[in-house]
N, C-alpha and C positions, 0 to 999 in steps of 0.2 A: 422133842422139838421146842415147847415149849421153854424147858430149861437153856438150853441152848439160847434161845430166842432173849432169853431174862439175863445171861449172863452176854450176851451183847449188849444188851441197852445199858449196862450198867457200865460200860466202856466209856472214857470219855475221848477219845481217839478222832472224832468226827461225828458227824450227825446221826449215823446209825444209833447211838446212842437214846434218840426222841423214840425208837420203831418200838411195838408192844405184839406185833403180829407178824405170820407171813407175809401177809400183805404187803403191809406197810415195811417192812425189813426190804421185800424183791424191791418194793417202790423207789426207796432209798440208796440202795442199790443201781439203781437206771437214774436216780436222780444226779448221783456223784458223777456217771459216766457221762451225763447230759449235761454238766455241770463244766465236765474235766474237755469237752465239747467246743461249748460257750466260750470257755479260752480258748481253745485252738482257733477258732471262727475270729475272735477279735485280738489276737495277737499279731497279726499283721498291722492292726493299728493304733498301735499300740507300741514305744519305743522302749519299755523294759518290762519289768514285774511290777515292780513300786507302782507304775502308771496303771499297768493292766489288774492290780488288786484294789487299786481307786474306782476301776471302771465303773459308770451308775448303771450301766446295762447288764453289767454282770450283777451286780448287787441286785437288781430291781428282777431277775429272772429269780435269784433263789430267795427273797424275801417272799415274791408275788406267791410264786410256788409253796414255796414252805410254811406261810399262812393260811394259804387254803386246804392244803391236806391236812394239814395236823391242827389247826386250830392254835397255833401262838397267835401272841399278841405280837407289835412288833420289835420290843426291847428283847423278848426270850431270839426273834428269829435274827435282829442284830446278833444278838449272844452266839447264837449258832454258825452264823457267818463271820464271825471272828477267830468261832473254830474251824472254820474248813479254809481261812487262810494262812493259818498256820499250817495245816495240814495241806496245803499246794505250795508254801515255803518249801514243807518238809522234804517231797517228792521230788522239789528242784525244776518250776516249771520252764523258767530259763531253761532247762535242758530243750524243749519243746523251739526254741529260738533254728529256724531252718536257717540253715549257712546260704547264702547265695550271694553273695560278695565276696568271690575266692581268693582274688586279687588283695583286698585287705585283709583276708584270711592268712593269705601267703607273706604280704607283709609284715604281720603282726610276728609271725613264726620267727622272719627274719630279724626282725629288729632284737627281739626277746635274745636269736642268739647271737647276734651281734655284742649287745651289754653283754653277755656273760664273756664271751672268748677275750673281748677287750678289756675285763676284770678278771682274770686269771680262773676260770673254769674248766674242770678238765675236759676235754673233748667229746669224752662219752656221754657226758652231764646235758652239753652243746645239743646233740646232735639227739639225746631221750627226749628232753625238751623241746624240741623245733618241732619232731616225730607228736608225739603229745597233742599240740596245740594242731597239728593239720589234722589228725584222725580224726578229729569232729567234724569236719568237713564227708564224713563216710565215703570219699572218694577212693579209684581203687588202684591208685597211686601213691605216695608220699616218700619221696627220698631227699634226703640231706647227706650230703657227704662233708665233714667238716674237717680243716685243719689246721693247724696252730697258726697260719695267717690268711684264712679266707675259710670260705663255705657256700657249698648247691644246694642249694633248694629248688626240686620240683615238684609238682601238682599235678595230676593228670586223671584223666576218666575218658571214658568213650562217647558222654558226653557233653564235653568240655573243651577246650583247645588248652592244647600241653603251656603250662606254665612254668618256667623257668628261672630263678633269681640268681647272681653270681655277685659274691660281697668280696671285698677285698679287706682286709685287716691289718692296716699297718703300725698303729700305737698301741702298746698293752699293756698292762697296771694290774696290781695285787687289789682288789676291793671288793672283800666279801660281803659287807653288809649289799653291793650293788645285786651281789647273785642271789642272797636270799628274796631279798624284793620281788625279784624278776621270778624267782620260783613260786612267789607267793601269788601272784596274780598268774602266772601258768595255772598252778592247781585248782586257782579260783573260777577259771574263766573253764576249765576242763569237766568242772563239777558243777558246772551252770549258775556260780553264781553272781557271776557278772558275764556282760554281752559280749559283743564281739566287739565294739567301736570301744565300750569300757575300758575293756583289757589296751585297745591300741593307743588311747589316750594317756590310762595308767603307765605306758612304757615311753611314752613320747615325753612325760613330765617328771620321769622318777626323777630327773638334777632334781628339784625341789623338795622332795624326799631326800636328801643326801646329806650329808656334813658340811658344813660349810669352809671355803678354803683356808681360812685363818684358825678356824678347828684343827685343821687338818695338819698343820703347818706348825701348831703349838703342840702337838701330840708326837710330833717327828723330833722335836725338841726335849720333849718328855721322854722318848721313848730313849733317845740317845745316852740322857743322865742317866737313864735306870740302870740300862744297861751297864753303865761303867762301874756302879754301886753293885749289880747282881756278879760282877765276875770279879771282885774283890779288890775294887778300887775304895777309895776315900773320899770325904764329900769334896774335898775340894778339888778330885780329879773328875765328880760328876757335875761340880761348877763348870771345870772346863770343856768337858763331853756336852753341856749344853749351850756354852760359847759357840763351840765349836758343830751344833746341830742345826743352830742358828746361821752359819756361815755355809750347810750346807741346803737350807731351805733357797735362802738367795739365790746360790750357784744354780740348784734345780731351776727354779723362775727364770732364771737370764736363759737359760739352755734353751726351757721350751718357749722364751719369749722368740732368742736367736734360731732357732729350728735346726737345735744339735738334734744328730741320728741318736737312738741308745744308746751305743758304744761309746762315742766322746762323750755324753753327758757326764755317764759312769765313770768316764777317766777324769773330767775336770772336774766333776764331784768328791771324786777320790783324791785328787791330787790337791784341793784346798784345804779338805780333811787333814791332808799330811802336815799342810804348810803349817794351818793353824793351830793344830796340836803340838810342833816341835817351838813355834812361838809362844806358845802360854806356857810350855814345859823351864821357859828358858827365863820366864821372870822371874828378877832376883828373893818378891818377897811373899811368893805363892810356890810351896811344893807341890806340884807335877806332875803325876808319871805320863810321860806320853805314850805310851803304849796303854794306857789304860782307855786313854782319849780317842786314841784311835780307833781301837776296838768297837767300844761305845758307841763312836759314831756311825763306822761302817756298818752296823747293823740294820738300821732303815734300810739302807743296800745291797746287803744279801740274798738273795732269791732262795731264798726258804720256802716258799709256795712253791715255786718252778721245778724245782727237786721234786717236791712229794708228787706235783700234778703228774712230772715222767714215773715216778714209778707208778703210780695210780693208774694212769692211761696204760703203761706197758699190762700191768696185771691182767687190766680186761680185755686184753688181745690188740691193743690198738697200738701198733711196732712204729710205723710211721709216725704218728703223735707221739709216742713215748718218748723214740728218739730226737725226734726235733727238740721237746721242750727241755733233754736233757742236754743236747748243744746247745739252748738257748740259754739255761743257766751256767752251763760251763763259759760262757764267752764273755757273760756278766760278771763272772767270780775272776775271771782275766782282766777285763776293764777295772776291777777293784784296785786289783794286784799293781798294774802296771802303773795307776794314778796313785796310788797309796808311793810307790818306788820313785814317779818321775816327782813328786809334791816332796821326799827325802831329798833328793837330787837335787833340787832347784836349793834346797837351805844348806848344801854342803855337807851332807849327809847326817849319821846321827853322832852328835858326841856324845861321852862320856861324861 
């Protein structure tokens, strides 16, 4: 026992560490439990961890205590209480945070999948996610049915009144930096270490976490010249794949300033893409290829996320989602085709 006893104190893990007996080890022991208590008792008033690791009442029970039993001074029984709030970090006292605010509970779920389906997340990703964030709730309900343009959400217990949320999703976009985010504060808020109001705030404010739209707009520009460079263009046709990037940020902007559906954006996107590529091809003292411009630019365009999310989604059994999202980039890869054709058309097709 004693050995035993010598190779705990020698622990530096928490206060067991002071204990030199049984005594004092069992005491130790009932002290942490009374201790892990004392939180429970003033976490109610107390609005996160940071505030309840400040608490003077907590502090002032395990100084008062811990100097009377063991005889520290009070710098050693600070010293000590700096170790057992590391070691209530540890455990995740945040988890200890009782859900009873179901309603923002359920909100929180929703909004989380809302940002992802509206940034290009696959369905099954959607719907682990929203699941995730309600099971802390320990109710003995939680369903989410999610599909490529909307999603249920409900809540339920026997002692609760049935909760129900129905979202409707009608713009969608490629932005994974938007889904990591939203995953990062899922897992944060699931593993207690941020609250519940945290996490809903953290999701109501991620735009300011974001790139900002002129970032965003130079990188489409960027993205187009590389392009025309990576498939064996010349600089000066990735000069004009970025002329021509630039012409289709514009179009973008007027679209969604005008409130084009998808479909025409895609076509009049596509279709200025064409115009402006067959006109920078056609000046006398810059060689051209316009098909290299083309290319280049329709790349932005392409639904290369939308592809992968249908087969990803079909894979794990989700036929509905797989197939929608794979009409949804077949009808995009049409909008390309037809604008790319009616933007030839309008210049009298291609010459020679």
């Amino acid at each position: 026992m004693n050995r035993k006893m010598k190779k705990l104190c020698n622990s530096s893990d928490g206060m067991n560490c002071y204990t030199s007996s049984p005594l004092k080890f069992a005491f130790g022991e009932g002290l942490n439990v009374y201790m892990l208590q004392v939180s429970y008792d003033l976490r109610s008033k107390c609005a996160d961890l940071s505030e309840l690791l400040r608490s003077f009442t907590l502090q002032f029970h395990f100084i008062l205590i811990t100097a009377f039993f063991y005889g520290k001074n009070i710098v050693e029984c600070k010293q000590i209480w700096e170790r057992l709030q590391w070691k209530i970090k540890r455990v995740g006292i945040a988890k200890m945070e009782q859900i009873t605010d179901y309603k923002l509970l359920l909100d929180t779920a929703v909004l989380a999948g809302q940002i992802m389906l509206r940034n290009g997340a696959e369905i099954y990703r959607v719907e682990d996610t929203i699941h995730r964030i309600l099971k802390v709730s320990s109710l003995k309900t939680t369903e989410a049915y999610v599909t490529t343009t909307g999603m249920i959400v409900t809540l339920d217990d026997p002692q609760i009144d049935s909760l129900t949320v129905i979202r409707r999703i009608a713009d969608r976009e490629t932005n994974l930096n938007k889904i990591t985010l939203v995953n990062t504060i899922s897992r944060r808020f699931c593993a207690g270490e941020i609250t519940l109001k945290e996490a809903f705030h953290d999701l109501k404010h991620l735009e300011s976490r974001e790139y900002s739209q002129r970032v965003l707009d130079i990188s489409t520009i960027i993205v187009a010249s590389a392009f025309a460079l990576l498939l064996g263009g010349t600089a000066m046709d990735a000069l004009g794949a970025a002329i021509d990037g630039a012409l289709l940020v514009l179009v973008l902007k007027l679209g969604i300033k005008i409130g084009f559906n998808p479909f025409f954006k895609d076509v009049a996107a596509s279709a200025v893409i064409a115009v402006g590529a067959i006109l920078l091809s056609r000046i006398p003292f810059a060689v051209m290829n316009m098909d290299m411009i083309i290319i280049g630019t329709i790349m932005p365009l392409v639904p290369g996320a939308a592809i992968t999310n249908a087969i990803r989604d079909t894979l794990q059994g989700d036929y509905v989602a797989g197939g929608a999202k794979a009409l949804e980039a077949f009808v995009k890869a049409v909008a390309i085709v037809i604008g790319v054709a009616f933007g030839m058309l309008i210049m009298g097709g291609v010459k020679a």
